[in-house]
C-alpha positions as a printed Julia matrix, in Angstrom:
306×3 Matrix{Float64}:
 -41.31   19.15  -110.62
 -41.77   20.68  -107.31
 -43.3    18.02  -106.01
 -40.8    15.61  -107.11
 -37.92   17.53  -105.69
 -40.16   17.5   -102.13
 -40.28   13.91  -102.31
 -36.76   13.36  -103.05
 -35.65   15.69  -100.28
 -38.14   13.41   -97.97
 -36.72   10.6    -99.01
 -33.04   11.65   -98.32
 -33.77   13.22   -95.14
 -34.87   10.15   -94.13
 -32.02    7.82   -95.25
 -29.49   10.24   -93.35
 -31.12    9.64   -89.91
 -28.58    8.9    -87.94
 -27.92    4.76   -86.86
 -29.46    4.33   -83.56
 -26.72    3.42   -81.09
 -26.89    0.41   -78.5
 -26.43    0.47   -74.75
 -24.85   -2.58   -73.86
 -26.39   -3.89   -70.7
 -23.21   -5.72   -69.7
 -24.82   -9.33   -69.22
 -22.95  -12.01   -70.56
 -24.29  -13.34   -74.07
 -27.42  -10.94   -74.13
 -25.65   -7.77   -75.98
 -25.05  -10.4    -78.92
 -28.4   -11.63   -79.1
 -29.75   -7.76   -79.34
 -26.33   -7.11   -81.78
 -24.79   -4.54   -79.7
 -27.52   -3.83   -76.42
 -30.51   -1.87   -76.1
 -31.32    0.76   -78.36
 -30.35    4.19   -77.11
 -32.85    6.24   -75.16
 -35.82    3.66   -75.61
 -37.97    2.1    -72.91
 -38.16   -1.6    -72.97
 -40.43   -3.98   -71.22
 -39.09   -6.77   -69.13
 -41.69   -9.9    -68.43
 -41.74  -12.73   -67.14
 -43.55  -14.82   -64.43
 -42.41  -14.96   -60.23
 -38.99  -16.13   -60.12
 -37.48  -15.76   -63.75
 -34.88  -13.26   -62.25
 -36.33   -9.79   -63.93
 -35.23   -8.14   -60.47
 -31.95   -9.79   -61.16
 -31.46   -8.72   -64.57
 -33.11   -5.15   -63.57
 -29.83   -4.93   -60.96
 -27.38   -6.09   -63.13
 -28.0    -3.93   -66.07
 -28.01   -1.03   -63.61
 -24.57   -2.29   -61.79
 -22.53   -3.24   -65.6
 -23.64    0.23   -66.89
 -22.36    2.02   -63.56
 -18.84   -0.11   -63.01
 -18.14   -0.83   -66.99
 -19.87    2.0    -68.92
 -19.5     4.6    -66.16
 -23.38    5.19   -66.81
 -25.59    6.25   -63.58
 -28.78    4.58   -62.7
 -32.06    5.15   -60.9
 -33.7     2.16   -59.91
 -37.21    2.36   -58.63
 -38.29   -0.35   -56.34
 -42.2    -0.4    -56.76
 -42.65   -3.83   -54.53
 -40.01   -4.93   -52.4
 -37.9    -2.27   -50.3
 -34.47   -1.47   -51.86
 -33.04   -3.0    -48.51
 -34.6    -6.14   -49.4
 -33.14   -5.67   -53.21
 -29.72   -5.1    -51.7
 -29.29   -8.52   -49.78
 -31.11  -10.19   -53.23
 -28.22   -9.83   -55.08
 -25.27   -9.5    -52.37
 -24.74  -12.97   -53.62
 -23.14  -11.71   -56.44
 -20.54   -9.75   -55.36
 -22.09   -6.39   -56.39
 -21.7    -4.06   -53.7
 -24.79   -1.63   -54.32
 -24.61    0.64   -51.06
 -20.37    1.93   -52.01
 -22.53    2.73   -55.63
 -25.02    5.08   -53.37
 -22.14    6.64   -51.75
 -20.24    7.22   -54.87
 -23.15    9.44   -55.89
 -23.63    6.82   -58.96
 -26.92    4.87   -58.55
 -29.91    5.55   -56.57
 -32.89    3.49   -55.3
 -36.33    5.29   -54.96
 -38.32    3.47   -52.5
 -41.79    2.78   -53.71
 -43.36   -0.47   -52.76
 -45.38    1.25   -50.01
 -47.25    4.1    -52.66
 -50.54    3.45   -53.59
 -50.92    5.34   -56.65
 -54.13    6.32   -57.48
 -54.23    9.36   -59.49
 -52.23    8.83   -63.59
 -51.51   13.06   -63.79
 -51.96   14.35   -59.46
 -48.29   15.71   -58.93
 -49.73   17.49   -55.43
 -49.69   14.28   -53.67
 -47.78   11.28   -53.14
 -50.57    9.6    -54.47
 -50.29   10.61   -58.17
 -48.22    9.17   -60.53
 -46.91   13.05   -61.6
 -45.91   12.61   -57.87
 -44.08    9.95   -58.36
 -42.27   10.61   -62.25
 -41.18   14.2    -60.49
 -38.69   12.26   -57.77
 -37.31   10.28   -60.65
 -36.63   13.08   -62.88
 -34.96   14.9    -59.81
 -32.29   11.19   -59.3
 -31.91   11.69   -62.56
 -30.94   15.01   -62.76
 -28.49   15.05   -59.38
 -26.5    12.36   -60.8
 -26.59   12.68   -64.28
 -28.06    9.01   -64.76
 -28.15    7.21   -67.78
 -29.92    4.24   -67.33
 -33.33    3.61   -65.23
 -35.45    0.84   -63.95
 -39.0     0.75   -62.93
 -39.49   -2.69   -61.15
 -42.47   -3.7    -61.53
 -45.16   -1.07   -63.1
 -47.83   -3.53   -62.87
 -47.66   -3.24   -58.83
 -47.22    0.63   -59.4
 -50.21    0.95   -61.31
 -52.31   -2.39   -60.26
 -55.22   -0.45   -59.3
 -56.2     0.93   -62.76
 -58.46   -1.61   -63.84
 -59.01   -0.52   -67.36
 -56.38   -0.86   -69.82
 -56.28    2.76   -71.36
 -55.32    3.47   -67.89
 -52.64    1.23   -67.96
 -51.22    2.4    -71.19
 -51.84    6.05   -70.34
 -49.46    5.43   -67.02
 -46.92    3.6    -68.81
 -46.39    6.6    -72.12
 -46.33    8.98   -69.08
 -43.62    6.52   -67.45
 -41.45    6.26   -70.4
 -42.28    9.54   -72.08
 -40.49   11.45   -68.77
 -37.31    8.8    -68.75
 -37.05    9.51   -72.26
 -36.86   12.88   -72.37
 -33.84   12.43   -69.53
 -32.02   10.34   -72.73
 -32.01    7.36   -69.93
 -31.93    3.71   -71.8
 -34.66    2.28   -69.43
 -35.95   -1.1    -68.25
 -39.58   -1.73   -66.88
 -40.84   -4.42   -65.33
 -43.91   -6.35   -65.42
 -45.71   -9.72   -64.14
 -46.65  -12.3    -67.04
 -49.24  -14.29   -66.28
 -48.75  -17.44   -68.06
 -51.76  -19.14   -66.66
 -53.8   -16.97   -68.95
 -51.55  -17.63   -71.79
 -50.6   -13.92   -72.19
 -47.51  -11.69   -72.79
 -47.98   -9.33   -70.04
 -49.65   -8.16   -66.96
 -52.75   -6.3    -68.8
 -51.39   -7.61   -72.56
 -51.0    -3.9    -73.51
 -48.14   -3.01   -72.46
 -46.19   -4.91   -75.34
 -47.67   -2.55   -77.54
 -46.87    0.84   -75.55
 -42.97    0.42   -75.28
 -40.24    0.09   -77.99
 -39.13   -3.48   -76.96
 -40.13   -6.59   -75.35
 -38.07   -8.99   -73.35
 -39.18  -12.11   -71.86
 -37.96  -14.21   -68.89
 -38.62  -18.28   -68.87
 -38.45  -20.61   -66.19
 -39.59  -24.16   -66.18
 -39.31  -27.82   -64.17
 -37.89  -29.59   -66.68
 -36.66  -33.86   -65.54
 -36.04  -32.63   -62.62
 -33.83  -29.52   -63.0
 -34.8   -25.73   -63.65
 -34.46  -24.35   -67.14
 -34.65  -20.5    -67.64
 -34.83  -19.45   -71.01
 -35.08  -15.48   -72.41
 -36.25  -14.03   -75.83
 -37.15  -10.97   -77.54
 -40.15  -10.89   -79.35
 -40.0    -7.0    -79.98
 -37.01   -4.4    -80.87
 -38.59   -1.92   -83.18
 -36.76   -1.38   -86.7
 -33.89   -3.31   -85.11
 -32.48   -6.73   -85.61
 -32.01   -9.35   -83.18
 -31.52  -13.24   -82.9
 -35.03  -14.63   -82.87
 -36.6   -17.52   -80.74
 -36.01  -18.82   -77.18
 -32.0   -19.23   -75.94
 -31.2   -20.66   -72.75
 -30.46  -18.14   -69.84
 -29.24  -18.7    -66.31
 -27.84  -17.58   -63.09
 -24.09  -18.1    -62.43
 -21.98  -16.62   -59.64
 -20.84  -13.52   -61.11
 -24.16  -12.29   -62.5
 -26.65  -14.02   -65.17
 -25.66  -15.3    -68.18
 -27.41  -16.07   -71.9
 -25.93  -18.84   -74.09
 -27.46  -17.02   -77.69
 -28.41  -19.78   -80.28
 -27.62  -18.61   -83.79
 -29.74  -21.25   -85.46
 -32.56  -18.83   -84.53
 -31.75  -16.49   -87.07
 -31.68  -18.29   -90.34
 -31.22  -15.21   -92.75
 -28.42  -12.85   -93.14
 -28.33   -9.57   -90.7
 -28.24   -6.64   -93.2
 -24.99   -4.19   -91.69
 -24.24   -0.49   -91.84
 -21.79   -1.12   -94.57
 -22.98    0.41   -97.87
 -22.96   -1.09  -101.42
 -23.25    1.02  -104.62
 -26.02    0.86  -106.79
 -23.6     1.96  -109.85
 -25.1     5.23  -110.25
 -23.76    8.01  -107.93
 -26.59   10.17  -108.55
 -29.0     7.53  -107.1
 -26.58    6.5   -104.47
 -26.51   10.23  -103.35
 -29.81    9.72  -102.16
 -29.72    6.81  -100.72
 -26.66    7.7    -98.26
 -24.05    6.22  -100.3
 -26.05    2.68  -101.4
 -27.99   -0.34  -100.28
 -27.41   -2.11   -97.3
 -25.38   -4.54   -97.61
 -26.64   -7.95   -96.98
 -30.37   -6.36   -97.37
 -32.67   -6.94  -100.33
 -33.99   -3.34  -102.01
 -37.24   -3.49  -104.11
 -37.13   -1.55  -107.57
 -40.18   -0.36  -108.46
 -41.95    1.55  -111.71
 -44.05    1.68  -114.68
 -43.41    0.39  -118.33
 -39.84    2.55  -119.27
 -38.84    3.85  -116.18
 -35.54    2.14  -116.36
 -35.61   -0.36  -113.67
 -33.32   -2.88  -116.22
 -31.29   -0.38  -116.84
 -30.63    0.26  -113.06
 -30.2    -3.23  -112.46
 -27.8    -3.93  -115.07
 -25.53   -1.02  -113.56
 -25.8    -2.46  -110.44
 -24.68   -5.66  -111.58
């Protein structure tokens, strides 16, 4: 009986866990494909090969969350100078340097590190070095979004990929325990047919989104998809993606996603015991499994349901 009650307690502890809110990043289409933004507080992985606009979409994300969410960002250039950054997207109206001045976003300059130490913090050459300036932006302005663009330059000297992965839980491990909703960049090498720079770092972070670009009779198609939100939902396959003069916008295809999306909205199960400890019922829209031996009363549970 003890036992049972521990499990039941387990069980409804778990249920109770609070939804995981979104962060919208503020580009046009892309919240709906993700239902709602990023998940709160998690690290996800940008890719994509030269050209597919991560830098853009790094920028943007930072610039919506400062001017529509009133949410600070850090955003750590690791290969081109944030000068260089700056006149990258002047284009689009977004006028970085008044952000700097406002005390709302800063840019950590460091494409000229060469990182060769995961832990050294004595040095500008560890990585510790490196994590301790961005907790310190973080902390002086209170930022709430970060972006590391791109970790495989910061750590392209680690040849083996426990290295890599070691680097990266370090990177994400610190900008999660700021609460920052953080982007990181990386190069995907499509000649070798895989995901990411070292295909491991798919498996390190909590998401995965990828950039397209292709020649296609004669004009450019861009494309993005996520192939990786963990325990979320979010509109499956490839949907077209591309720059316009205001900032980059997705176009998100709902044939990709064939099956209902199960909500937060609750539905009884006709017994308000067993709804107790379930949080008030199924999902609705979500299909529950019933499970137990001969006379358990799985019919019978049913039939109230029905």
């Amino acid at each position: 009986m003890y036992i049972s009650i521990l499990i039941i307690n387990k069980l409804k502890s778990a249920v109770e866990r609070k939804a995981i809110e979104k962060t919208p990043t503020g580009i046009k289409g892309f919240d709906e494909i993700l239902f709602g933004g990023l998940p709160e507080g998690w690290t996800v992985l940008l890719s994509g090969s030269s050209g597919t606009g991560k830098t853009i979409f790094s920028v943007e994300y930072l610039y919506r969350g400062i001017t529509e969410f009133n949410e600070p960002g850090v955003f750590v250039a690791c290969e081109e100078s944030s000068d260089k950054i700056k006149r990258a997207v002047a284009g689009f109206g977004w006028d970085l340097e008044a952000l700097e001045k406002e005390g709302k976003l800063i840019f950590i300059d460091a494409a000229a590190r060469w990182i060769t130490d995961i832990g050294d913090v004595s040095t500008e050459y560890g990585l510790g070095y490196l994590l301790n300036e961005i907790e310190d932006a973080i902390k002086s302005i209170g930022a709430k979004r970060v972006v590391v663009d791109p970790t495989s330059t910061l750590l392209l000297q680690f040849q083996k990929a426990v290295a890599v992965r070691r680097g990266l839980y370090k990177i994400a491990g610190v900008l999660e325990s700021r609460g920052c909703t953080s982007i990181v960049t990386v190069e995907k090498p499509e000649a070798l047919g895989m995901t990411t720079w070292r295909d491991v770092e798919d498996f390190v972070l909590d998401g995965v989104i990828i950039l397209y670009s292709r020649a296609e009779n004669g004009k450019r198609i861009r494309e993005v998809e996520v192939t990786k939100m963990r325990g979320e939902y979010f509109l499956e396959g490839r949907h077209p993606f591309k720059a316009t003069s205001e900032g980059l916008r997705a176009f998100p295809v709902p044939k990709h996603e064939p099956y209902a999306i199960p909500g937060r909205e609750r539905v009884s199960l006709g017994s308000k015991t067993v709804d107790g400890l379930i949080n008030g019922g199924v999902l609705k829209g979500d299909t529950t499994l019933v499970a137990g031996s001969t006379g358990t009363g799985k019919t019978l549970l049913c039939m109230q349901f029905i």
